[in-house]
C-alpha positions as CSV (number, residue, x, y, z in Angstrom):
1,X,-4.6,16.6,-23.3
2,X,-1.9,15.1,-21.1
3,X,-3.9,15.5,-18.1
4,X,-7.8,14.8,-19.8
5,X,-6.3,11.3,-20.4
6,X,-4.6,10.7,-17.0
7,X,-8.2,11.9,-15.7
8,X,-10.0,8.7,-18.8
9,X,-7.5,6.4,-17.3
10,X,-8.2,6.5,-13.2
11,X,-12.0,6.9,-14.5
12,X,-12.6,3.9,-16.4
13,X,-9.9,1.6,-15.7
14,X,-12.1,-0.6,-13.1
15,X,-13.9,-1.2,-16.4
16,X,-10.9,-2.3,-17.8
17,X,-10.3,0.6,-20.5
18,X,-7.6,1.7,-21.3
19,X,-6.8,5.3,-22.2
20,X,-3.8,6.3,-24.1
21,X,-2.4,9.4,-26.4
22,X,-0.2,10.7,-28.8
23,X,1.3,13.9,-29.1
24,X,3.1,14.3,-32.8
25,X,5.7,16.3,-33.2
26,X,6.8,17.8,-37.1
27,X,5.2,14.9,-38.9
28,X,5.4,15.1,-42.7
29,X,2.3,13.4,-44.7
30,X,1.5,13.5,-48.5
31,X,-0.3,16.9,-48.2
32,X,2.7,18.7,-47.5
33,X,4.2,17.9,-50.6
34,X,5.2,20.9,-52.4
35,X,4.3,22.9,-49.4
36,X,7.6,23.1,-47.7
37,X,11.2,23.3,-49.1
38,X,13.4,20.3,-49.6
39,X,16.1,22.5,-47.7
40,X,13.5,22.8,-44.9
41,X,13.2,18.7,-44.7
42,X,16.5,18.5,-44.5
43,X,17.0,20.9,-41.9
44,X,14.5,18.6,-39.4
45,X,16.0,15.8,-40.1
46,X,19.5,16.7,-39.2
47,X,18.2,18.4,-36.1
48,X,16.3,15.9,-34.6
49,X,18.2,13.5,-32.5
50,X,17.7,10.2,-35.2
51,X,18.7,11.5,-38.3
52,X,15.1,10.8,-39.7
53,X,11.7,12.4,-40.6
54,X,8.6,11.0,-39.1
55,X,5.7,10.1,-41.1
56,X,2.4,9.5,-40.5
57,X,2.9,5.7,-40.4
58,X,5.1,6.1,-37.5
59,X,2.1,7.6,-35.6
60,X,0.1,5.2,-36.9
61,X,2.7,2.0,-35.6
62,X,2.4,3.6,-32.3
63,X,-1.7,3.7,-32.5
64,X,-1.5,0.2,-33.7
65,X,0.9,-0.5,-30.3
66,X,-1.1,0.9,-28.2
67,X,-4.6,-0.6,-29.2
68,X,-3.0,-4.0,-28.7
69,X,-2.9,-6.5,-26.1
70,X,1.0,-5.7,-25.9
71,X,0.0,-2.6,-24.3
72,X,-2.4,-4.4,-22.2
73,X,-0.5,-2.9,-18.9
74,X,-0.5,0.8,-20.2
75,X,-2.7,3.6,-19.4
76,X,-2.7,7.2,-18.6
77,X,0.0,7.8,-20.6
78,X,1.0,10.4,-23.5
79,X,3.7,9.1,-26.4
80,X,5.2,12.0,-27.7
81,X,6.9,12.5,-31.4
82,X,9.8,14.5,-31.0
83,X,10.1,17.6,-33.1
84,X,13.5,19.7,-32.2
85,X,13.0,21.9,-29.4
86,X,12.0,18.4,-27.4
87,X,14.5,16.6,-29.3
88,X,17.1,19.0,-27.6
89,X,14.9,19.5,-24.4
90,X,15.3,15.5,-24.2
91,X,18.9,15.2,-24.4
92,X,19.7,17.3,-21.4
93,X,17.2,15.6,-19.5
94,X,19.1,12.3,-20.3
95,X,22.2,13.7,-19.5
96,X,21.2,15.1,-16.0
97,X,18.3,13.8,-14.9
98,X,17.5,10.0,-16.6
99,X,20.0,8.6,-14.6
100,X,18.6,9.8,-11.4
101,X,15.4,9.0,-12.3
102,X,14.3,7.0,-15.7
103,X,10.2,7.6,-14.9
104,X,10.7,11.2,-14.6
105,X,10.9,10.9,-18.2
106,X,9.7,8.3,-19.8
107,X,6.2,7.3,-17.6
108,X,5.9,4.3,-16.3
109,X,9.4,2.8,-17.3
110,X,11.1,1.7,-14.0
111,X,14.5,2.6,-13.3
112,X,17.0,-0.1,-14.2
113,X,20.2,0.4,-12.9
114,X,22.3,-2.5,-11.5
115,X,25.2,-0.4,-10.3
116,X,23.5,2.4,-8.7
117,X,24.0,3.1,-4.8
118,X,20.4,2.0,-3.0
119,X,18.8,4.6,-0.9
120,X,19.4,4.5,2.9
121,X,15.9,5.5,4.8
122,X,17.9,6.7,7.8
123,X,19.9,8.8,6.4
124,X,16.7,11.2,5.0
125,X,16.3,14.9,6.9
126,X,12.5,15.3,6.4
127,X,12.3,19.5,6.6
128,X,8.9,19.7,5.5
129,X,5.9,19.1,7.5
130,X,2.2,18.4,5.7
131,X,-0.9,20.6,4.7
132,X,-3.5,19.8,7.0
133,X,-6.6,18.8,4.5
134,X,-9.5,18.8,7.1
135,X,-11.3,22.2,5.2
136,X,-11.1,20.6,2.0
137,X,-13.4,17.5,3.1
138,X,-16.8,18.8,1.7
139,X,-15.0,19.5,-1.6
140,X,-13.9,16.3,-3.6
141,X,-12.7,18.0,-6.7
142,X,-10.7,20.2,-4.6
143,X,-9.6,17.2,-2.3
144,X,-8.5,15.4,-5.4
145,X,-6.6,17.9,-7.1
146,X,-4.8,18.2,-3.7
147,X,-4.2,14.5,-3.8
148,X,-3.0,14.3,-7.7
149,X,-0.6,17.3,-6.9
150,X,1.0,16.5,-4.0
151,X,0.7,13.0,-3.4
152,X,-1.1,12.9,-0.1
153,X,-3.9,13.8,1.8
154,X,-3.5,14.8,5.8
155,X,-6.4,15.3,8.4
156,X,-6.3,15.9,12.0
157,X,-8.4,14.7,14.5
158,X,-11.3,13.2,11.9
159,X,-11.6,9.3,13.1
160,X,-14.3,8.5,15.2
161,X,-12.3,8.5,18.8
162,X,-14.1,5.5,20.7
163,X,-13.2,3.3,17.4
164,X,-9.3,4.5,17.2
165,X,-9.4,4.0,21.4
166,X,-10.9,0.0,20.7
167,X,-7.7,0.0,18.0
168,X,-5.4,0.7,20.2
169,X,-6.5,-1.7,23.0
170,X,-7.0,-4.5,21.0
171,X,-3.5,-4.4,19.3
172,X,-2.0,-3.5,22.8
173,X,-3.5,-6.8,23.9
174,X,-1.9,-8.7,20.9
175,X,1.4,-6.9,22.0
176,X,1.4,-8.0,25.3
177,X,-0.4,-11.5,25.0
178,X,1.3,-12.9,21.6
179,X,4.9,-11.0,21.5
180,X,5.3,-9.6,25.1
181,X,6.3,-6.2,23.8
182,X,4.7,-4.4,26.7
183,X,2.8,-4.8,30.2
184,X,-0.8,-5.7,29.8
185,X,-2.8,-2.9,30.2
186,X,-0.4,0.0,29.8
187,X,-1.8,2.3,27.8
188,X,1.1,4.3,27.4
189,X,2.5,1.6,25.0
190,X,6.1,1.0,27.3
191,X,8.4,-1.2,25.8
192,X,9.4,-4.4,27.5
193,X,13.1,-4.6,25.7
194,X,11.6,-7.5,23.9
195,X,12.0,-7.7,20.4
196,X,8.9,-7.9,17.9
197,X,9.1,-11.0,15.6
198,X,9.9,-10.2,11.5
199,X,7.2,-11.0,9.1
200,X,4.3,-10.1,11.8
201,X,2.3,-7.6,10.1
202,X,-0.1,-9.6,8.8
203,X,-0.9,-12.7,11.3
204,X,-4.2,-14.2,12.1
205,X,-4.1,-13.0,15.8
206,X,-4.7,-9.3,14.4
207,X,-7.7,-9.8,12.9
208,X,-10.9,-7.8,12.6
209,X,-9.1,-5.0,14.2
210,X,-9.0,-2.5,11.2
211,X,-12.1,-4.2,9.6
212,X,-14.0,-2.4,12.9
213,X,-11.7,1.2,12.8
214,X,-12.9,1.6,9.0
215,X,-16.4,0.0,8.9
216,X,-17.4,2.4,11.9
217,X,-20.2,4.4,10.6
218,X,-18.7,7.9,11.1
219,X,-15.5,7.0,9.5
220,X,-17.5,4.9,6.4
221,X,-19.1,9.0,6.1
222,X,-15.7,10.1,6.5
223,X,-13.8,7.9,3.9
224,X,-17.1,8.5,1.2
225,X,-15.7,12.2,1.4
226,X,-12.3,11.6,0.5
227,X,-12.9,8.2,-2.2
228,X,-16.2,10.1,-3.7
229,X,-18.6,7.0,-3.2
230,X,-18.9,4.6,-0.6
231,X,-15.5,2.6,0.4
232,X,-15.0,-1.4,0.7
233,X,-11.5,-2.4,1.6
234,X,-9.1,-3.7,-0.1
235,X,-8.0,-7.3,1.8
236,X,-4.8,-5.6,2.3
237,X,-3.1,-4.9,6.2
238,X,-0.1,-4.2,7.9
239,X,-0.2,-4.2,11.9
240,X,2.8,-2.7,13.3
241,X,3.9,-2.7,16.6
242,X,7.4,-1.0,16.2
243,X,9.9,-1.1,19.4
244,X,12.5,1.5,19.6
245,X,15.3,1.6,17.8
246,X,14.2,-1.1,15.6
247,X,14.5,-0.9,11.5
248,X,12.2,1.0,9.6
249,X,10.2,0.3,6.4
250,X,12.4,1.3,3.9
251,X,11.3,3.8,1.3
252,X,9.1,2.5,-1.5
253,X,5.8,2.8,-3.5
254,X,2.7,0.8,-2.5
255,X,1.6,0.9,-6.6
256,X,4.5,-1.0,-7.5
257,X,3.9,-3.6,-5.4
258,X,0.2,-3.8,-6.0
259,X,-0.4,-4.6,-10.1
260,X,-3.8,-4.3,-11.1
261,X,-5.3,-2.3,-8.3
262,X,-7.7,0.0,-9.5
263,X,-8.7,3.3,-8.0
264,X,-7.6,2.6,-4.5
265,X,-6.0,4.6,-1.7
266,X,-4.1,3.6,1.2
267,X,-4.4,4.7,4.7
268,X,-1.6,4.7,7.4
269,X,-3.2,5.3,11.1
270,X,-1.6,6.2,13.7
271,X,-3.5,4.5,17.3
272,X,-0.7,6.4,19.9
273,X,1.1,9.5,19.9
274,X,3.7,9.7,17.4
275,X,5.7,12.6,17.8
276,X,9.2,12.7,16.2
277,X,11.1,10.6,18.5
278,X,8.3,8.0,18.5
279,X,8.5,8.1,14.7
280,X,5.9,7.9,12.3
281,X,5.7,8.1,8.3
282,X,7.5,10.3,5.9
283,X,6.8,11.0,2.2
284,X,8.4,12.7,-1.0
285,X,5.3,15.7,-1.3
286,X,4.7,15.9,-5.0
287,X,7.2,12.7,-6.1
288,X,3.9,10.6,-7.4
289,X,4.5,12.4,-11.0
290,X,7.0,10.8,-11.6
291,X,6.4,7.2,-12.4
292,X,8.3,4.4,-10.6
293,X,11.5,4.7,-8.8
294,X,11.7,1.2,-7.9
295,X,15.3,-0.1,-9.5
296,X,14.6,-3.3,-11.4
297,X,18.4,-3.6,-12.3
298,X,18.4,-5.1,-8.6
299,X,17.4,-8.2,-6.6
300,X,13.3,-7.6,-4.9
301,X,12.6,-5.7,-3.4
302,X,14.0,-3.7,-5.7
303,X,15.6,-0.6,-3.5
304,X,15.3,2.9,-4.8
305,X,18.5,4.3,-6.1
306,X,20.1,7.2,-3.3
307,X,20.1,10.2,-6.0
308,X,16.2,9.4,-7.4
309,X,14.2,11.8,-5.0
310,X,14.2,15.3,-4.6
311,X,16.1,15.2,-0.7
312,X,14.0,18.3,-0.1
313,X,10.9,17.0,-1.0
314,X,10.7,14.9,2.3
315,X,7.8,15.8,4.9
316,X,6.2,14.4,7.9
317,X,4.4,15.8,11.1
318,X,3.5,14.7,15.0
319,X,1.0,12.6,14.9
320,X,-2.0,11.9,16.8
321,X,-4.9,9.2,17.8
322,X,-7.4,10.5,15.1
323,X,-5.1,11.3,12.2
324,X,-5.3,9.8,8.9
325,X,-2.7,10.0,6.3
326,X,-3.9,8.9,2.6
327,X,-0.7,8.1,0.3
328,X,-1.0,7.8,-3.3
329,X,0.4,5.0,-4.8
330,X,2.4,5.9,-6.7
331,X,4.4,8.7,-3.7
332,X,7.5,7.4,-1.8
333,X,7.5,6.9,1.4
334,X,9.3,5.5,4.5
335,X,9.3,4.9,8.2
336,X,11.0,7.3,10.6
337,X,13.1,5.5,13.3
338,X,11.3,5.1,16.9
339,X,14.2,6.8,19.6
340,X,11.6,6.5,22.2
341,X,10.8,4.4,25.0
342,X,7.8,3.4,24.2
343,X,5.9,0.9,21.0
344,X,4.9,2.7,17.9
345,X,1.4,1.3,16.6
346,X,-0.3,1.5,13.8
347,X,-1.9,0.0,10.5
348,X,-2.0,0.7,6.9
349,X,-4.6,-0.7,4.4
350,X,-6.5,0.5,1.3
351,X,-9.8,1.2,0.4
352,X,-11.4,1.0,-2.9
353,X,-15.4,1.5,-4.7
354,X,-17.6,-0.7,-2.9
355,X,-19.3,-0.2,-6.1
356,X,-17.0,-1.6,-8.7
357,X,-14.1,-3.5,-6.5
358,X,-11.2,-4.9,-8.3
359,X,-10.1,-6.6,-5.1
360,X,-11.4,-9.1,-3.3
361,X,-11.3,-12.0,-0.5
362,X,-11.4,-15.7,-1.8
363,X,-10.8,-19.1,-1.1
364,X,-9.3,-21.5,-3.5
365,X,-11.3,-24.6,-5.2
366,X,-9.1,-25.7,-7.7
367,X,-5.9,-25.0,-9.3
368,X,-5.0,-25.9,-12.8
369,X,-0.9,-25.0,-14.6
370,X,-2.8,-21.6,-15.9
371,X,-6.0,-21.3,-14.0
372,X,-7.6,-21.0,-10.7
373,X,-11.0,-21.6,-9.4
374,X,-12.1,-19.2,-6.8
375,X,-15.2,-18.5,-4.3
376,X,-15.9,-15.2,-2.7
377,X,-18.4,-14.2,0.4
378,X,-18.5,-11.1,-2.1
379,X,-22.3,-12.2,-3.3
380,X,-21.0,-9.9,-6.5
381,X,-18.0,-12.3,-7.6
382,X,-19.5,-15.5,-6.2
383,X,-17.7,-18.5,-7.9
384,X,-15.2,-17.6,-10.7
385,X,-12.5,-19.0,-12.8
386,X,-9.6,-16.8,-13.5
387,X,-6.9,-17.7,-16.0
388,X,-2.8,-17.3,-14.3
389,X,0.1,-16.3,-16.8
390,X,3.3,-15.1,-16.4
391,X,2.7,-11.8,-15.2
392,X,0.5,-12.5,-12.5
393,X,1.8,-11.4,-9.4
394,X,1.9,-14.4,-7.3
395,X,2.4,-14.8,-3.4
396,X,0.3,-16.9,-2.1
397,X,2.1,-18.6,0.8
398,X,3.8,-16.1,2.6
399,X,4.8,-12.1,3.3
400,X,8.3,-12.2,1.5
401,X,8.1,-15.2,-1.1
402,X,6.8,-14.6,-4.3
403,X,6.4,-17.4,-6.7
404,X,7.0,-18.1,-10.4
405,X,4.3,-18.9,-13.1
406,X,6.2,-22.3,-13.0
407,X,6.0,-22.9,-9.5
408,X,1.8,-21.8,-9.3
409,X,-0.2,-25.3,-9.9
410,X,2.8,-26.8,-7.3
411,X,2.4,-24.1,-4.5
412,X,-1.2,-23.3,-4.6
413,X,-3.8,-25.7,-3.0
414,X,-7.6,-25.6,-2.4
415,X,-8.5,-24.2,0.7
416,X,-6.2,-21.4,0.6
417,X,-7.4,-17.7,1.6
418,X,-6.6,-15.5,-0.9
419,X,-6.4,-12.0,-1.8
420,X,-7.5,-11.7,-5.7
421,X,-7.0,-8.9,-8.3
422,X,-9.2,-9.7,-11.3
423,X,-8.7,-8.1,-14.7
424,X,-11.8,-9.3,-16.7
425,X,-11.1,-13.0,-17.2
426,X,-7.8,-13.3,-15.6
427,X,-5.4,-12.8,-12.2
428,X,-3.6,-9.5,-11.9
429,X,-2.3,-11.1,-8.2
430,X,-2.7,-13.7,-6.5
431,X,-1.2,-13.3,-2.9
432,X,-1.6,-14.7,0.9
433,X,-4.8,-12.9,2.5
434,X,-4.4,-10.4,5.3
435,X,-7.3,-10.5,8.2
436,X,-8.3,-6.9,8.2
């Protein structure tokens, strides 16, 4: 049942429904009057970890919850009534394991723990190298049950060459014309000794470089294979030109950063030769079923506490031109440090159901204290007025500075280039447009 409505909510949640259940435990109703012993009651209610008895209006307070806008931000997951087996099984996981990780038990509740020491991305091991998934392409179910299970999905060799080679050039160029990183030309990537400018990743002089890599035809065939339909992408991209010895992206979650994305997954690519001492990425195999490990008890961006992930769960592998690694959103994952001599590049971005997108490019027309007026090249979305509240996600002038519901009307102006995520008739996120 637990995994039946996982499956209902990734199915139909780019339709905006929800999918929720309920697992009772010993529950005592009117027809069991009579039926068991008083002495039997008793005994429940002094084992279970309360005191108490639940009835059948205690399941149906928890229907009521879920069934209501309060829950509008819940889905996938299973509410379980404790009986006294997972009363007891419960307690020891709160004793051991809650504070390591409080979405290892309780789904989708973020870890908040002000106190707790943050995780240090140099200090992981990775043992652990990945599955290659190249034989499971003509097989989606089997290709997604990989995916759900272990968090990732690795291929070798499977981009179409000529478009990683045109990659790699044209991000080359940017690294030697806009940040001087290297000699132009050098295809071997040699660092200069300069150092690349923070906040980067995403500016205007990258653009149309992944939009190319991905809307190739062979790897639009490709990306059909492992989404199920045909992709669009999601207005999302990091360009990284990483110099030795530089800091790494520390480790984190992409879903936890992206509310209201629906159905997605995102691509890291690799343009070079990443071998270990070039670095590459690393993930936590098998970590995305376990909710959030973000800390909320802390300043953004919210660092992941050092004892929440399974230390052995760490993998990564040499990478090549050609290589694609899909993350789920929900797995860890972090940057290895570069100990060459030479510039690691790549790109991550998303894709999504060209289909039924829930992301999309759009300039702003007009801005209002709780609404925005949007137009999108998408001929689907068009023109269209989205109401802002106080959990939209807002960012919409920079990589790094998110904004307040307060702040929105102030901030925002007509003419900005945003990327939107739209749930029915109102903003998910708002936030500065990448150029893919």
């Amino acid at each position: 049942m637990i995994h039946l409505t996982r499956e209902l909510a990734l199915a139909h949640g780019k339709d905006c429904i929800r999918a929720n259940a309920i697992a009772p435990g010993h529950i005592h109703t009117p027809l069991l009057d009579g039926l068991i012993p008083a002495e039997m009651r008793d005994a429940r209610r002094k084992a279970g970890p309360i005191g108490i008895e639940g009835d059948a209006w205690d399941i149906a307070h928890a229907a009521l919850f879920l069934a209501s806008d309060e829950a509008r931000f819940i889905t996938g997951t299973c509410i379980r009534f404790n009986r006294t087996r997972e009363a007891h099984h419960f307690s020891v996981k709160t004793t051991v394991r809650m504070p390591m990780n409080a979405s290892a038990t309780m789904e989708g509740m973020p870890i908040n723990r002000p106190d707790a020491v943050d995780l240090d991305t140099l200090s992981i091991v990775p043992r652990r190298e990945f599955e290659i998934c190249n034989d499971l392409l003509d097989d989606h179910a089997a290709l997604e049950a990989f995916y759900q299970e272990n968090g990732y999905l690795f291929f070798r060799g499977v981009l179409d060459p000529q478009s990683v080679k045109e990659a790699r050039n044209s991000m080359l160029a940017v690294a030697a014309d806009e940040f001087g990183l290297v000699e132009k030309g050098d295809p071997q990537a040699r660092w200069s000794g300069k150092a690349y400018p923070p906040q980067s990743e995403e500016k205007p002089c990258f653009s149309g470089i992944s939009k190319k890599l991905v809307e190739n035809p062979r790897n639009q065939d490709l990306l059909t294979k492992i989404l199920g339909e045909r992709p669009s992408m999601v207005p999302i991209v990091q360009y990284r030109l990483y110099p030795p010895n530089g800091p790494v992206t520390m480790v984190h979650q992409d879903g936890f950063y992206s509310p209201g994305i629906q159905d997605y997954k995102p691509l890291w690519i690799p343009l070079v030769p990443c071998p270990r001492e070039v670095g590459g990425l690393m993930i936590a195999i098998g970590q995305n079923k376990s909710g959030y490990f973000h800390n909320v008890g802390k300043e953004a961006p919210f660092p992941i506490p050092a004892d929440a992930i399974d230390p052995d769960s760490w993998a990564t592998m040499d990478y090549e031109p050609g290589d694609l690694l899909v993350v789920h959103p929900c797995t860890p994952h972090g940057g290895t440090p570069n100990t060459s001599d030479r510039l690691r590049v790549t790109f991550d971005t998303r894709v999504q159901s060209a289909r039924a997108p829930s992301t999309f490019e759009a300039v702003v027309e007009a801005v209002t204290p709780n609404r925005v007026t949007l137009n999108s090249p998408d001929a689907n979305v068009g023109t269209v007025t989205l109401a802002v509240d106080p959990q939209t996600f807002l960012r919409t002038r920079g990589p790094g500075v998110r904004e307040t519901f307060e702040e929105f009307a102030q901030v925002t102006e007509p003419g900005m280039r945003l990327v939107v995520v739209r749930e029915g008739d109102r903003a998910a996120m708002l936030r500065m447009g990448s150029r893919p």
